[in-house]
C-alpha positions, 0 to 999 in steps of 0.5 A: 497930621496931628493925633487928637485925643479925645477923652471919654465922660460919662454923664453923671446923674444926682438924686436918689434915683441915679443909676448905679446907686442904691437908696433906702428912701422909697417913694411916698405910698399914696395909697397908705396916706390915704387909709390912714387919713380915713382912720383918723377921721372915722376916730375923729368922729368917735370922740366929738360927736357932732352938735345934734348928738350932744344936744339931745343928751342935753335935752331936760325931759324925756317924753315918758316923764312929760307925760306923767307930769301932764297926767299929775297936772289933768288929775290935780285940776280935775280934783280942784273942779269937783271941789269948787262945784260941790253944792252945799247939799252935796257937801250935806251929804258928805258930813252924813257919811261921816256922822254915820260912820261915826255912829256905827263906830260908837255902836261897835265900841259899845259891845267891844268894851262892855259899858255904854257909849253915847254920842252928845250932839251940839245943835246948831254947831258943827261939833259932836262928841264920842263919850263913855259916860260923861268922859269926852273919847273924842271931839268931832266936826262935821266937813265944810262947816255943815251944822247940826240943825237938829238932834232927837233922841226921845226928847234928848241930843244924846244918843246913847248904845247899851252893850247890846249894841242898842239904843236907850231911848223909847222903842215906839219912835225912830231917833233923828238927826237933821245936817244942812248948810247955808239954805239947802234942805236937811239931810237927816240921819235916821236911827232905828229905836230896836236894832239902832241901824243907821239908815 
């Protein structure tokens, strides 16, 4: 009988992982991957922000300034209808407030510098005058054309304030000053001949 040798392999394995042999690849950590994942897209976020973000930095007004804006605009248009309601004695009136004005004005001057002041009245006009003597201070006219309908001081158109601060002309008789505009009735300025108090 024969001897029948029989030889003896072993089975061999390739790849990374075969027995008996060391490597220094490790398998993928999934669980890694994944965070880094997350950073990523949580840094992603952080320098594109998304369209509603970038819109409303975009937006041309803030609510705080359409509100003024809509303040500015009732005030204007409120200023405007006013305006165009005045009537023509409304108007009347404003001019005598500052005919008034000016009259207490001259008064006042009289007795600060120490020599008489008057005030010469263009009847008919809209026009006066603030003089030292014969010397025009200062031309004046009355608002919204209102017109001077009539000047009487004694007799004369000129009003005229000794350094006491009263009025030249005759003590028995107030003098007055009529304003109108269009077909509105007088506004008349009155001065009294004694103390020259505008009422």
């Amino acid at each position: 009988m024969n001897d029948m040798s029989f030889a003896h392999t072993s089975p061999t394995f390739d790849g990374p992982y075969a027995l008996g042999t060391s490597t220094n690849s490790a398998p993928p950590n999934r669980r890694g991957q994944r965070g880094a994942d997350s950073v990523e897209r949580v840094v992603n976020k952080t320098h594109h922000p998304s369209p509603i973000t970038h819109h409303l930095h975009l937006s041309g007004f803030t609510s705080i300034e359409l509100i003024i804006v809509i303040l500015v605009l009732v005030v204007l248009a409120g200023t405007a209808v006013v305006s165009f309601r005045l009537s023509d004695e409304d108007k009347s009136i404003i001019a005598a407030d500052q005919l008034i004005a000016d009259i207490q004005y001259v008064q006042m001057r009289a007795m600060g510098v120490g020599s008489q002041q008057n005030i010469l009245f263009s009847t008919g006009t809209s026009s006066y005058s603030i003089r030292e003597g014969a010397n025009v201070i200062e031309q004046k006219s009355l608002p919204d054309d209102v017109i001077i309908r009539n000047a009487n001081f004694n007799g004369s158109n000129i009003l005229t304030f000794n350094t006491l601060g009263e009025p030249t002309f005759s003590s028995s008789i107030n003098g007055t000053i009529d304003l109108g505009k269009g077909t509105s009735p007088n506004k008349t300025i009155a001065v009294l001949s004694i103390t020259g108090k505008v009422q």
